[in-house]
C-alpha positions as CSV (number, residue, x, y, z in Angstrom):
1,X,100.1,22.4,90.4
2,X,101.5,23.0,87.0
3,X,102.6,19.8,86.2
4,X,99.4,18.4,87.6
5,X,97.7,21.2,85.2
6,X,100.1,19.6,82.1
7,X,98.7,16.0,83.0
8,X,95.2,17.3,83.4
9,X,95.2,19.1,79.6
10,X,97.4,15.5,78.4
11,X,93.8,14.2,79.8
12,X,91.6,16.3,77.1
13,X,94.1,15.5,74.5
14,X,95.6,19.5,74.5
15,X,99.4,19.9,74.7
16,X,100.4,22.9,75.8
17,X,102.8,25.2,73.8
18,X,106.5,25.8,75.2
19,X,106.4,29.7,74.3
20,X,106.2,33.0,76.4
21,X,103.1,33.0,78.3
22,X,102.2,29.4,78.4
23,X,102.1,28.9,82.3
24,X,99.1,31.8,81.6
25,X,97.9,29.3,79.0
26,X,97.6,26.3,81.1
27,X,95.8,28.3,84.1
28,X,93.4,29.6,81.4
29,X,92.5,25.6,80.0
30,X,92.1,24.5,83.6
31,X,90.0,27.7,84.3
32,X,87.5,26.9,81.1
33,X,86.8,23.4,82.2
34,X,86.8,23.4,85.9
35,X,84.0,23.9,88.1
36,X,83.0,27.7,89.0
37,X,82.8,26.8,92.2
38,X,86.7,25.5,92.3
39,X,87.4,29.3,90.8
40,X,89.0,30.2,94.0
41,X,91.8,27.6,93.7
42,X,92.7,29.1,90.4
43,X,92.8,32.4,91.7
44,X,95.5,30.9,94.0
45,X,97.4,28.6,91.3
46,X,97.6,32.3,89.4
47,X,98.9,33.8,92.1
48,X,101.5,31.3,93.2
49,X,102.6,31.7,89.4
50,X,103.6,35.5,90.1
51,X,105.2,34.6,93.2
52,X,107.1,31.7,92.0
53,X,108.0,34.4,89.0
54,X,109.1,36.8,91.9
55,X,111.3,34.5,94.0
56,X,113.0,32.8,90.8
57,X,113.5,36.4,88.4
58,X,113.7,39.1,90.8
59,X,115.8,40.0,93.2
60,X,113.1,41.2,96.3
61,X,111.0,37.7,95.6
62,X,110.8,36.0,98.6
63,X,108.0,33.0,99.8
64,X,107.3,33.1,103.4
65,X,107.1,29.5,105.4
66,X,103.4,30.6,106.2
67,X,103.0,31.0,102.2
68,X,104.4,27.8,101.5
69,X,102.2,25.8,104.0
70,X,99.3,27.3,102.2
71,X,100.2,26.7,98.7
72,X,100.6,23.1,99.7
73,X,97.3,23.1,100.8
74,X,95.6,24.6,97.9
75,X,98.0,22.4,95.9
76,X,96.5,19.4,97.7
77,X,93.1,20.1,97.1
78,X,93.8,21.2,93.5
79,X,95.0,18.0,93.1
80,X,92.3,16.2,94.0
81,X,89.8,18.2,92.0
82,X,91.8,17.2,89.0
83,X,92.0,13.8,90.2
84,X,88.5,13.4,90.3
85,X,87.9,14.8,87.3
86,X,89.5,12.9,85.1
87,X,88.2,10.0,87.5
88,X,85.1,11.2,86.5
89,X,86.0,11.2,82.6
90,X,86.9,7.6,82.3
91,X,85.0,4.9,80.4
């Protein structure tokens, strides 16, 4: 989802900024041009963030099998929002 995210702000010419805080900074872009009603899946793509954060920097991180099959599924149709958006935005 974030690398889809980086292709998806390459789209509207933005290049995102390799300093503290720019995974926040890419889910923020996304979130301003999105759809509201997509606003759940970036409620998820945050919170997969903070897990991913968990299970690579702390010790007690840990991403269930159950978890995983879902964030592939909200990755999936995350994916297919962006897709057809930029779709969407092409001469």
């Amino acid at each position: 989802m974030l690398k889809a995210s980086l292709g998806f702000m390459f789209s509207h010419a933005v290049r995102a900024r390799s300093q503290p805080g720019h995974h926040i900074a890419i889910i923020e872009f996304v979130r301003a041009r999105f759809d509201k009603k997509h606003a759940a899946l970036i409620i998820v793509f945050d919170r997969l963030r903070r897990m991913r954060n968990l299970a690579l920097y702390d010790d007690t991180g840990f991403v269930s099998r159950h978890d995983a099959e879902q964030a592939l599924e909200a990755a999936r149709e995350y994916l297919g929002v962006l897709r057809k958006d930029i779709a969407d935005r092409k001469p």
